[in-house]
C-alpha positions, 0 to 999 in steps of 0.5 A: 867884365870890362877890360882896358888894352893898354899894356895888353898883347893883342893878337890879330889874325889877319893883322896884315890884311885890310880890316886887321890893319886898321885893328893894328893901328886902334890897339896901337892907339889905346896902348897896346901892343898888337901882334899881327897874324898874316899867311907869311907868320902862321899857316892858321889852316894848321891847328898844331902851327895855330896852337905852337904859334899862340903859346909863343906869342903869349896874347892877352887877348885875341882878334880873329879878324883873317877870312879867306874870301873875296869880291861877289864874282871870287865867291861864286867862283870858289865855293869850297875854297871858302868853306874849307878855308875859312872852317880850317882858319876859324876851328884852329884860333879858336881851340888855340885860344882855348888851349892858351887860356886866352883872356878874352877873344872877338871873332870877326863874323860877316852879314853874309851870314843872315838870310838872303830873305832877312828881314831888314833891318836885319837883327842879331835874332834872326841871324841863323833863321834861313839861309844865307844867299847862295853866291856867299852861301859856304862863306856865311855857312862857315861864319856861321859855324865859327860863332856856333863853336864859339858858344859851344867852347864857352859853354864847355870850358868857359871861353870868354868869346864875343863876335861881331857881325860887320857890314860891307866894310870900305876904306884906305887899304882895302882890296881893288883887285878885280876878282877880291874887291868887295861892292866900294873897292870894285866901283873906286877902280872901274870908276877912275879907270874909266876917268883916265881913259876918257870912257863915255860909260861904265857898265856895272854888275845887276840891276843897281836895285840891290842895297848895302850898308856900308862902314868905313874899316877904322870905325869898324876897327874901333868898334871891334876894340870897344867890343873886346873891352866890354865882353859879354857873352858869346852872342853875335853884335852887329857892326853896321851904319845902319843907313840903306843904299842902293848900289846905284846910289852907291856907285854914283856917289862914287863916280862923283868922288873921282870925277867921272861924268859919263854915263853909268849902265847896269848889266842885269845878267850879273848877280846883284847878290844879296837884295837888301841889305842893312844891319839893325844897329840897337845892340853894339849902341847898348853894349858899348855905345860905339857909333860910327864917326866918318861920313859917307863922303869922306870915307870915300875920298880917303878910299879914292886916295889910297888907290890912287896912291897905290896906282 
C-alpha cells in the first residue's frame, strides 16, 4: 500500500549520523516530521530503552538507517565490535517496531552483504548465496540476519518491513576520520592533505584494480523515502548507481576534484576488500521508479567542500 509522509512522524535510527541526516533533511522536505535517533537520545543496543524510547516518541514510520562500522582498516580491525553491535542495534528496532505497531519500517542493509565472489552486477537474488568477503565478513553477516528477522516478523506478526541494499554511499557529511571513512571520504582527506603540503605523491591502499559503485548520500536518502512510500514486501532492493569503477579511477577523479597533480602510487600489501563491486539497479527502478540524479563530479565537489568546511 503506498503512503504519503506528509504530516507523518518519521523516526530515523541513526538520524545524527551521515546517511540519517540526509534522511532528516528529505522527511523534512516532503512534509514530515522526522524524529532523529543518535547514541546521546537512546542506547539502541538496549532493547527495553529501544522499546520505552519507541512508545514515547510515537512514529508512524521507521528508518532503521544506525550501524555501528567503519572504513576497510576499522573493519578488520574490529570484527566482533561489529557483529555484536550491529545484531544488539538491529534486533532492538525492529522487536520495538513490532511491539508499537509501527505503520511500516525500511531497514538500512549494506553491499557488504553479498558474496565476495557475487556475480556482477550483483542481484537482489543472489544476495544470501556465498559468503560475504572476509574484512567485512561480521558486518555483512549482521545486515544479513536483520533482513532475515525482518522477514521472520513479517511472517509472524505481520510486520510491514522493507530494506534497502545501498552501495558505497559518499557526499557532504560523511566521515573523513582515518580509521571510519569509507573508499571517497578516506581519497578527499589523503588527497587535499597531500595539496597542502605540496606532496609529490600519495600512496594508496591495494592494488587500484578493485571497483565500486558509489551513490551520493541525498539520492540515496530520497530513494530510501521512495521505498518507505511504496512498500512491498520484506525483499531486499538494491540502492545503487549502477555505474562500475575502478578505485584508481575513483581516486584520480578525486585528485582532480582538489587539485592535486602529483603522482598517485598503490601499496599492494593493503587489502583492496571486496574485488567487484556494482549493484544491479531493475528493482528499486520497478518498485518506485527512483534513479539517482547527481553526477559523479558534482557529488564530489559538494564532498570536497564539506571537508574543506570542517577543516
Amino acid at each position: 500500500m503506498t503512503v504519503a509522509l506528509h504530516g507523518a512522524r518519521v523516526l530515523v535510527t541513526g538520524g545524527r549520523g551521515f546517511l540519517g541526516k540526509h534522511v532528516c533533511d528529505a522527511v523534512r522536505a516532503r512534509g514530515g516530521l522526522p524524529i532523529a535517533v543518535g547514541r546521546t537520545d537512546c542506547d539502541l543496543r538496549n532493547p527495553v530503552a529501544t522499546i520505552e524510547y519507541m512508545r514515547d516518541q510515537r512514529p508512524d514510520y521507521v528508518v532503521h538507517a544506525a550501524a555501528v562500522g567503519g572504513g576497510i582498516g576499522w573493519m578488520k580491525e574490529h570484527p566482533a565490535t561489529a557483529l555484536a553491535g550491529n545484531v544488539l542495534v538491529n534486533t532492538s528496532v525492529f522487536e520495538a517496531c513490532r511491539d508499537i505497531g509501527v505503520r511500516r519500517v525500511v531497514g538500512v542493509s549494506s553491499a557488504c552483504a553479498y558474496a565476495r565472489e557475487a556475480p556482477q552486477p550483483m542481484d537482489e537474488s543472489t544476495l544470501f548465496i556465498g559468503e560475504p568477503e572476509p574484512t567485512n565478513g561480521p558486518y555483512g553477516h549482521a545486515k544479513r540476519l536483520m533482513m532475515m528477522h525482518g522477514r521472520a516478523l513479517h511472517q509472524e506478526f505481520g510486520l510491514d518491513c522493507a530494506f534497502v541494499v545501498p552501495t558505497n554511499l559518499y557526499g557532504p557529511g560523511e566521515s573523513f576520520d582515518p580509521q571510519r571513512a569509507h573508499v571517497v571520504g578516506a581519497l578527499v582527506r589523503r588527497f587535499e592533505e597531500a595539496r597542502v603540503a605540496g606532496a609529490a605523491e600519495v600512496t594508496c591502499w591495494g592494488s587500484g584494480r578493485a571497483t565500486r559503485d558509489l551513490l551520493y548520500a541525498p539520492d540515496a536518502a530520497e530513494g530510501i523515502l521512495d521505498l518507505l512510500e511504496v512498500g512491498g514486501a520484506p525483499d531486499p532492493v538494491n540502492l545503487g548507481s549502477g555505474v562500475e569503477r575502478r578505485i584508481a579511477e575513483i581516486a584520480a577523479a578525486v585528485a582532480t576534484a582538489v587539485g592535486y597533480a602529483g603522482d598517485i602510487r598503490w601499496d599492494p600489501e593493503r587489502p583492496d576488500g571486496m574485488p567487484r563491486k556494482v549493484l544491479a539497479t531493475g528493482r528499486m527502478l520497478a518498485l518506485t521508479g527512483w534513479a539517482p540524479r547527481t553526477e559523479f563530479a558534482a557529488g564530489l565537489q559538494a564532498t570536497v567542500a564539506c571537508f574543506r568546511s570542517s577543516t
